[in-house]
N, C-alpha and C positions, 0 to 999 in steps of 0.2 A: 509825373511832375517832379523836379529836382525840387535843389534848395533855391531859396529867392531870396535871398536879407536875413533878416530873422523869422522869417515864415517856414512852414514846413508842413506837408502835406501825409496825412495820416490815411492808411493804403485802404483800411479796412472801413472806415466809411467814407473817405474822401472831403474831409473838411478840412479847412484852414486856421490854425492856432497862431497865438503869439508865443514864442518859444519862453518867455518867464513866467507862464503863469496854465502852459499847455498842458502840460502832467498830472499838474492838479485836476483839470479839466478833467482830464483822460479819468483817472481813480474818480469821481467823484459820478461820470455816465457811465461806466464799467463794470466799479464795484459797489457804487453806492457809499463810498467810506468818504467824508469832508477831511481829516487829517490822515497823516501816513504815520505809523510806529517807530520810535525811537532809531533813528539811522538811516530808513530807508529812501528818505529825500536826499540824504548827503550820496548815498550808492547810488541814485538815477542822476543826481547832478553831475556825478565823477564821471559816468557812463559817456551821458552826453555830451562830456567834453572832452569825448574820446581818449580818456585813461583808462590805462590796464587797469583792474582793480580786484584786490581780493576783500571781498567780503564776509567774516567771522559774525555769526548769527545763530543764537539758540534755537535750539528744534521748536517749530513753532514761533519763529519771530517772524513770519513773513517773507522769506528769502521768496518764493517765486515771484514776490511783486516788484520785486528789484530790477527784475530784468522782465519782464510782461508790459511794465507801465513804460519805459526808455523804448521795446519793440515795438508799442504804438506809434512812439511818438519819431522813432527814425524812419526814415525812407529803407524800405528793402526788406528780407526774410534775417528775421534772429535766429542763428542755428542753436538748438537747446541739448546736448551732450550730456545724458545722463543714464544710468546703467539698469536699470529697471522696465521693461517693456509695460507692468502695467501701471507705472506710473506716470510713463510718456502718452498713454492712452488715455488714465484720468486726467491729464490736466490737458491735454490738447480735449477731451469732449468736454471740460468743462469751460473754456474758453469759448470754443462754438456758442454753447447756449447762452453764452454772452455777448454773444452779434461779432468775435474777434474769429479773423480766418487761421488756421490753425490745423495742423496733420502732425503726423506720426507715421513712421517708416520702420518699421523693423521684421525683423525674419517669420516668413511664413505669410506674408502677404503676397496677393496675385504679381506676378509679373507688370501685367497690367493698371493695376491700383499703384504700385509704385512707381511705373513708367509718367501716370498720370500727374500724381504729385508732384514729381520733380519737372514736370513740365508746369506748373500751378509757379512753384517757383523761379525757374527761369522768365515767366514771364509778368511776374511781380502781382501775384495774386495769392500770397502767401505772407502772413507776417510773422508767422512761426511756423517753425518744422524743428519735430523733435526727432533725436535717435539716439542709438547707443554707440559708447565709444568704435568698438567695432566694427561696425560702419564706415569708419575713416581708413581700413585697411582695403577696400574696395579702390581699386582703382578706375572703375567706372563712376563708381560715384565722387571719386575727385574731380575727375573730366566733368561732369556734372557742376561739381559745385565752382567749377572754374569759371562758368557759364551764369550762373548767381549774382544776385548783387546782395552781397549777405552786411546787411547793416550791425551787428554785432555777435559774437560769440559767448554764450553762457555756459558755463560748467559747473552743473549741479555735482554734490559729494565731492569735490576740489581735492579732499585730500588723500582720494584713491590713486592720483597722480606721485604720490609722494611714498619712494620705499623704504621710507621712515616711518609710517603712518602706520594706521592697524588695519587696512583694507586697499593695500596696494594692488592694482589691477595693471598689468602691464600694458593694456590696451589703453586706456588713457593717456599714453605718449605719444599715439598718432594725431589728439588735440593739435600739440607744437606743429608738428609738421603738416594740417590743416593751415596755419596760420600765414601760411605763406600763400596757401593759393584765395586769401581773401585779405591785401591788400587794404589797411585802412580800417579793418575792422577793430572794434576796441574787442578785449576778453573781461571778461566778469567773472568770478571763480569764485562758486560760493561752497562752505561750508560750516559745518558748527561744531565740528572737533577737530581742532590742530593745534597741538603743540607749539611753541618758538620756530624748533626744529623744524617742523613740516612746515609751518607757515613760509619761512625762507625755502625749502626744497621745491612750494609749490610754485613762487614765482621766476624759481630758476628754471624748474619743468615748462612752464605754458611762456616761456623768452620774453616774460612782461617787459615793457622800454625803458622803466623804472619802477623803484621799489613803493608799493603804493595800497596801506591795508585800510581798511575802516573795519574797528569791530567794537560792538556793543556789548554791555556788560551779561558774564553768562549767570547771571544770579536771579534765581526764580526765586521773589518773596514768598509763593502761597504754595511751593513745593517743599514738605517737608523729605529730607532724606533720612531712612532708617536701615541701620544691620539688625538682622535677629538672630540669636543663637539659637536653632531648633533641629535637633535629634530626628524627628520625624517631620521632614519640611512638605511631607505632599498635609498631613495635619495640620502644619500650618498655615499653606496656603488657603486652608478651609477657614481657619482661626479669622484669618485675616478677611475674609470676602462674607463672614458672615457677621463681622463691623462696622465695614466699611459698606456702604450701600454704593450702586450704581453701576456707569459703564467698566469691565477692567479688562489689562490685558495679565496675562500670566505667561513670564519665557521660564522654555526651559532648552535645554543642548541639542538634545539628541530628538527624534523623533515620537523616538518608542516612547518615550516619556510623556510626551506631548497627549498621546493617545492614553496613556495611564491615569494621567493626572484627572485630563478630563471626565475620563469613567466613573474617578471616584469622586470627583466634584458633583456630578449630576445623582450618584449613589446618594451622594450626604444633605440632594435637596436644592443643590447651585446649578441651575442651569446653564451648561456650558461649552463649549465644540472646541476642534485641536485643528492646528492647521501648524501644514508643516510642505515642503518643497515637493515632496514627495507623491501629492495628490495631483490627480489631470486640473488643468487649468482651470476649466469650466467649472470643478470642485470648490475650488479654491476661491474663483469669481465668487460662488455662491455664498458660501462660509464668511467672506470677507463681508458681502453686504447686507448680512444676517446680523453680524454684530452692528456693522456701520449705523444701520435703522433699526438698532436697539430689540430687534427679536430675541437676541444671544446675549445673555449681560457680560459672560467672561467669553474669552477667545485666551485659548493655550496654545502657544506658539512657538516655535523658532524664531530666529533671527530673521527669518524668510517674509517675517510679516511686521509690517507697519511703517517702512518704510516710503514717504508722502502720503501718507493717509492722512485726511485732515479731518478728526474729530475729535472737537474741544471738548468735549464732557468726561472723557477719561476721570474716573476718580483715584484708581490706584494702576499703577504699575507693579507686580511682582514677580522679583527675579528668583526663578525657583534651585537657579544654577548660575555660577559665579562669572561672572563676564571673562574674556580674555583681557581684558582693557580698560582703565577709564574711558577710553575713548566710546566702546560702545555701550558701555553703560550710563552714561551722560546722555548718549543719542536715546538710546531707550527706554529711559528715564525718565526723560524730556517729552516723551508723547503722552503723558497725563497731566490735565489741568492747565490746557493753552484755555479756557475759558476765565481764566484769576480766580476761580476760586480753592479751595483749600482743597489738595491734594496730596497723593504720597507714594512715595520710591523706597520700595521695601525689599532688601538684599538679605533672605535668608541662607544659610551658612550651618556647616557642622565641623567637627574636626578634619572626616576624610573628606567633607569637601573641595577644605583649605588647601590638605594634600592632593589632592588631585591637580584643582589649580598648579601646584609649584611641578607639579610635573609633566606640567603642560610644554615646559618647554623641550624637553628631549622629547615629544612628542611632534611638538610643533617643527623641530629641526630634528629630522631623524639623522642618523649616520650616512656619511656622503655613499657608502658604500649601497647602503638601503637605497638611496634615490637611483643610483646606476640602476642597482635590482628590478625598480620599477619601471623603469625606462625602457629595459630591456623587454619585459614583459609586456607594455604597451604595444612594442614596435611585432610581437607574437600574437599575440590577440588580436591586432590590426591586419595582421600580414605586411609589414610593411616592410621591403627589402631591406639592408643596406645600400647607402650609397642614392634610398628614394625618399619618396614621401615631402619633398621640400615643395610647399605652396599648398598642399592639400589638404582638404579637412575632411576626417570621419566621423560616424557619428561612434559615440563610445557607452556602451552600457556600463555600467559601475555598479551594478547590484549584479552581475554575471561575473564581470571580470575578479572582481574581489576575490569571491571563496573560488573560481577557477584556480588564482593562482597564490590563493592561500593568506592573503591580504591582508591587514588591519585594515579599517577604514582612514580615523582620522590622518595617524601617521602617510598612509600611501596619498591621502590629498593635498598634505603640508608636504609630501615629495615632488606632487604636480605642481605645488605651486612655485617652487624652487627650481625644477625645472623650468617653469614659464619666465621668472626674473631672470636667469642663465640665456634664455635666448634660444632656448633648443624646440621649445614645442610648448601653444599657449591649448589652456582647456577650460571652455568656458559654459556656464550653464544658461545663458540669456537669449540661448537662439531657443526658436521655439518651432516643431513640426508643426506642418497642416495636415489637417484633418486629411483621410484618404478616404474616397469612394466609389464604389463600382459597384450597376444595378446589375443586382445576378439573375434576372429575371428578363425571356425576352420579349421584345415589345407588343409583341402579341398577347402574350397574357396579363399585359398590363393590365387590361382591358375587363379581366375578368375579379379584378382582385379588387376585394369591398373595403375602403380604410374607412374608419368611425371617426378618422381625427382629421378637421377640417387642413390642420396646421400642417400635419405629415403630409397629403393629399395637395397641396401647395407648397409644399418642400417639393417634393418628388417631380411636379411639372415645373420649375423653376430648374433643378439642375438638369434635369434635362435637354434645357432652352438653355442654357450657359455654359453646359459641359460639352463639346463635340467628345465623340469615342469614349464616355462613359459607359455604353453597353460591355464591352471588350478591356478597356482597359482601369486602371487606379484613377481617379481624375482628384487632383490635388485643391481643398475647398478652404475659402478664405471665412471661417462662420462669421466674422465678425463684419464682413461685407454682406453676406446671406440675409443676417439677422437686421443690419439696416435696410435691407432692398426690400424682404419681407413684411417690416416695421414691427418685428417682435423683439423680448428681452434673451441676452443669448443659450438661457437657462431652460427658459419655450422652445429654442431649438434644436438645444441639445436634444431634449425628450422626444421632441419628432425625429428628429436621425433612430433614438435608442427603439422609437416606435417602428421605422420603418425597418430596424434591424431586426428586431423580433420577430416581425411579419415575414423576415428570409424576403423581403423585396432587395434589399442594397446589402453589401458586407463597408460595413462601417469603423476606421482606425481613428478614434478621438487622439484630436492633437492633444501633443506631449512636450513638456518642458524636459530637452535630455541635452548630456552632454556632447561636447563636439569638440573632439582634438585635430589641433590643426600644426602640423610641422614647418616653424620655422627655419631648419634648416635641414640638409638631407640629415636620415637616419644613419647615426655612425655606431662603429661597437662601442657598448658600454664600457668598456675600461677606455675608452680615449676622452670618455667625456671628466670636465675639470668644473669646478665653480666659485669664482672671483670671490673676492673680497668683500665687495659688497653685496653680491646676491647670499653670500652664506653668515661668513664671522660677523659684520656688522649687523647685518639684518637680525641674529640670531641676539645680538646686544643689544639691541631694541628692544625686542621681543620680550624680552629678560626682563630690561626695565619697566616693561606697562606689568607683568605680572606681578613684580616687586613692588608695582604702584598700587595695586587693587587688593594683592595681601594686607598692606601696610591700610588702606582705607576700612575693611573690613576689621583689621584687628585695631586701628587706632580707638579707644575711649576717652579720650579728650578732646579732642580737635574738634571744630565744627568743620563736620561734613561736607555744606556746603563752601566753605571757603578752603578745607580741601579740594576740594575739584576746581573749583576756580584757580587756585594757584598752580596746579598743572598743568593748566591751560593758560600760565600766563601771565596771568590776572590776579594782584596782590590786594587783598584787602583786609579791615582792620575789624569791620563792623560782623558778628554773629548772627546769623538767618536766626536764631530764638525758636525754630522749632523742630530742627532735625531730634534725634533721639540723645544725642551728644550733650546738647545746649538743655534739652529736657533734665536730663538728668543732671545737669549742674546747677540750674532751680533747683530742683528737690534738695541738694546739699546745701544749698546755699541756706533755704531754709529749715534744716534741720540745724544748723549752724548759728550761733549768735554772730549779728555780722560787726559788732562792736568789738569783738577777737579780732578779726582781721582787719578793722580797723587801725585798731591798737598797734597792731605789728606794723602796717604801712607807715603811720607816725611815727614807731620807733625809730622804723629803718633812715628817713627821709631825717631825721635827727642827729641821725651817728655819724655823718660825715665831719670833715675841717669843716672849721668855720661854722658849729652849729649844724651843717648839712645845707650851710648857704648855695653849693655847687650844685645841688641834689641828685636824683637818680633819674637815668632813662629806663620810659617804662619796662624796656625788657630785660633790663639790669634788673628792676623790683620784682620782677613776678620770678624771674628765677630764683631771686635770696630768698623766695617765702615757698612755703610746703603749700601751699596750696593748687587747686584747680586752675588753671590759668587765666580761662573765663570768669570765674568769680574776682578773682581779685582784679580783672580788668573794670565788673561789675560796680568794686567799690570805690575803685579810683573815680569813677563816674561819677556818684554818690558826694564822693570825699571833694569832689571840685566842687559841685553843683552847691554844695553848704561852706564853698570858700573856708574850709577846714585846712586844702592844700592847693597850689597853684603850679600853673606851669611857668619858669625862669628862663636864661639864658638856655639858647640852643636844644629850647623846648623838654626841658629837663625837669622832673616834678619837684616841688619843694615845699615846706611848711608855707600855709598861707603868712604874711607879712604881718598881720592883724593878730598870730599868735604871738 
């Protein structure tokens, strides 16, 4: 059913709305919620009147409902663009369980389960379908989507589009070039860290029709933000989780850490687990919904984790190692205390911390010659000819190839990524293998072999009946199709695979998140390769910047914290959060202070001018003339109005009240 007037027919249950008052409709049978959050009615109204629109929304403000409630309510499939496989899983099944039809497409699914899909979609029985950027390099699934009648595009993490940003992903610029083969579609671009800069880069990236942002304010009242100076920060982190009660996360860089931390969390009595990229999937499944449902109170992590996780009880966040960025420390920051109540973002730090930070960047941009080095050494480890490898992708070990050929880590991955923005070769970790199986056993003595496990024993006759030439050969297994055919959780199936591999019935390869280099262009010798201007000098200015921004955050002691971050982001404001550790500690001076002293001095100063100081002072003219905290004496001028002591005059200039 098309459009009629103002009517418009919603796919997933098939009823008819008045388009002013539909949406509410929709949120109120969907999710149960009568009002929408600060901005998110003005994003579905822009939506539906088919403006580009980018959207600026703090982690936890709601961004997926921005675009979920407008995909009810359009005619068609919303395509959802975004870079995390299991977050395109969690929100496409929890859409299901809320009566909305909904999939997900990404690597390592059957043939067939994707053939089927995108058949669901061509024939308008889908109102969302999510995948990842990379997806849009397929040329069969452009032919596909040609065939679509795609009612709007959403692009979650908007500012990986942007190679300004702190998480440029080169694959995100097949987005734009999507946009042609769906005709009429509006785009939605949402994210929660972007700078000015990136804000404009990203609606130059996605060919918006005009310049068109909505963003809501990024200032959490019930988030306090803290630096701590601490010598022994894994002691700290105990310090702090043994104050703080409830759910937390705890990042740290590196892996190894991750696994350290927690050892000695759980040593000191903090029940804890580490979760890092590095585990099998199925691991990781596990760990994640161990904290999620509150078995695990801390999760020690990487970056790898939390990523659309939506659980509001977070009570602390702590950063056990110094972000590269405001920008990601804002995002993950931002996942404790979406429930409003009082929470906290705690940035511990030491000296060599701080130096390591600064030397992040000659890590982050190695020497042009280092990146040939490694190029070259890909194109050896791959076997990849000169003159070949254009269009193909391998898959690529990096815990082998490293010490083969003598490697640093981070450096040799900030080489692949600069490679990847140069246009020579992208390398990405979001594809994921299938699982591999092959009954080594033959069918004859199946017959004689006794399983105890009802679950293995119903595994084993299911791939059988689904697998043709499993006896003989590898037969490639979708678990997450298994585990719904079966009707168990994919954690039960795992242990029946592991069951049936012990028994020497199957030889069993648990899918694995790895990487996969794929050559943009043919492989040339390394000394022909060159690197523009902006994939290297500027990027590398950037780069510089966010680190000089997050030194400058950790070592500021005056500023409030929170309006630090805000103004990098943008967003100028005048009023102080009162409880980051900033604002804390200038209470404490304030009253240790008689505040009749700095009284005294603001009256003196507001007096000395011509005229009596009839012209008077602007505030930022007074707080500079006085030795004091900034905050305080912003404190007193409060005070000092509020008792008509002093007033504000022409061109909002402070003065002696008139009554003196």
């Amino acid at each position: 059913m098309g459009w009629s007037g103002s009517r418009y027919f919603v796919a997933s249950r098939g009823f008819l709305m008045n388009m002013t008052t539909g949406y509410k409709d929709i949120l109120k049978q969907y999710w149960g919620y009568e009002a929408f959050r600060p901005l998110q009615e003005e994003i579905i109204q822009s939506v539906l009147d088919k403006r580009d629109t980018l959207a600026l929304m703090p982690t936890g403000g709601g961004k997926s409902l921005t675009y979920q409630v407008p995909g009810l309510v359009m005619e068609g499939t919303c395509i959802v663009v975004t870079p995390l496989i299991a977050l395109m899983k969690d929100q496409s099944e929890e859409l299901k369980r809320r009566g909305v039809l909904a999939e997900a497409i990404y690597t390592g699914m059957e043939t067939g389960h994707v053939a089927s899909i995108i058949n669901k979609c061509i024939y308008h029985r889908v109102n969302f379908l999510y995948i990842s950027p990379e997806r849009l390099a397929s040329e069969h699934f452009r032919g596909y989507l040609r065939q679509m009648h795609v009612s709007m595009i959403a692009v979650d993490e908007a500012h990986c589009i942007s190679q300004w940003g702190y998480d440029f992903r080169p694959s995100y610029l097949r987005v734009a070039e999507a946009r042609a083969l769906c005709p009429g579609a509006p785009v939605l671009a949402l994210t929660a860290t972007a700078t000015p800069e990136v804000v404009e880069d990203i609606q130059d990236r996605l060919n918006f029709n005009e310049r068109h942002v909505l963003s809501t304010s990024f200032r959490r009242e019930n988030l306090a933000y803290v630096t701590r100076e601490s010598e022994e920060r894994m002691a700290g982190v105990r310090d702090i989780l043994s104050k703080v009660k409830g759910s937390a996360i705890v990042y740290a860089r590196a892996r190894k850490s991750t696994e350290e931390i927690s050892a000695f969390l759980n040593e000191a009595g903090t029940r804890a687990d580490f979760y890092h990229a590095g585990l099998p999937a199925s691991e990781r499944e596990r760990k994640q919904e161990a904290w999620k449902d509150g078995r695990t109170p801390v999760i020690v992590a990487t970056n790898a984790f939390g990523m659309g996780i939506d659980k509001a009880d977070v009570r602390v966040v702590i950063h056990h190692d110094i972000p590269d960025s405001p920008e990601a420390y804002f995002q993950e920051a931002g996942r404790c205390g979406r429930d409003g109540e009082r929470a906290y973002a705690i940035l511990l730090y030491n000296r060599s911390s701080l130096e390591l930070l600064k030397r992040r960047v000659s890590r982050g941009f190695p020497k042009k010659e280092f990146i040939r080095e490694v190029y070259g050494a890909i194109a050896s480890f791959l076997n990849v000819p000169e003159g070949g490898g254009k269009g193909l992708s391998f898959e690529f070990d990096l815990e082998r190839f490293l010490p083969l050929f003598r490697l640093e880590r981070s450096m040799t991955l900030s080489a692949i990524e600069i490679l990847g923005v140069a246009g020579y070769l992208e390398c990405g970790s979001s594809s994921s293998t299938r699982s591999r199986v092959t009954i080594i056993v033959l069918r004859d003595q199946l017959y004689e072999i006794e399983l105890r496990d009802p679950l293995a024993e119903r595994l084993l006759v299911f791939l059988m009946r689904t697998h043709a030439g499993i006896f003989v050969q590898d037969a490639f297994v979708d678990e997450e199709f298994v585990a719904r055919e079966l009707r168990v959780d994919r954690h039960a199936l795992y242990q029946a695979f592991l069951t049936l591999a012990r028994e020497r019935v199957i030889r069993y390869v648990p899918a694995s998140d790895s990487l996969h280099v794929t050559y943009l262009m043919p492989r040339f010798p390394s000394s022909y390769l060159t690197f523009g201007y902006d994939a290297y000098e500027k990027r590398k200015q950037a780069f510089t910047r966010r680190i000089n921004a997050m030194v400058t955050y950790v070592e500021e002691k005056s500023r409030c914290r929170q309006l630090y971050l805000m103004e990098y982001f943008g967003q100028a404001e005048g009023e102080r959060c009162g409880i980051c550790d900033t604002c804390l500690d200038e209470r404490k001076q304030l009253k240790a202070m008689k505040p009749g002293k700095i009284d005294a001095e603001i009256t003196r100063l507001l007096a000395t001018g011509e005229d009596g100081g009839a012209e008077g002072m602007e505030i930022n003219e007074l707080t500079r003339a006085m030795d004091y905290p900034v905050g305080l004496v912003i404190e007193r001028v409060r005070a000092l109005l509020d008792e008509e002591r002093i007033e504000y005059g022409t061109g909002n200039r402070l003065r002696l009240h008139e009554k003196r």
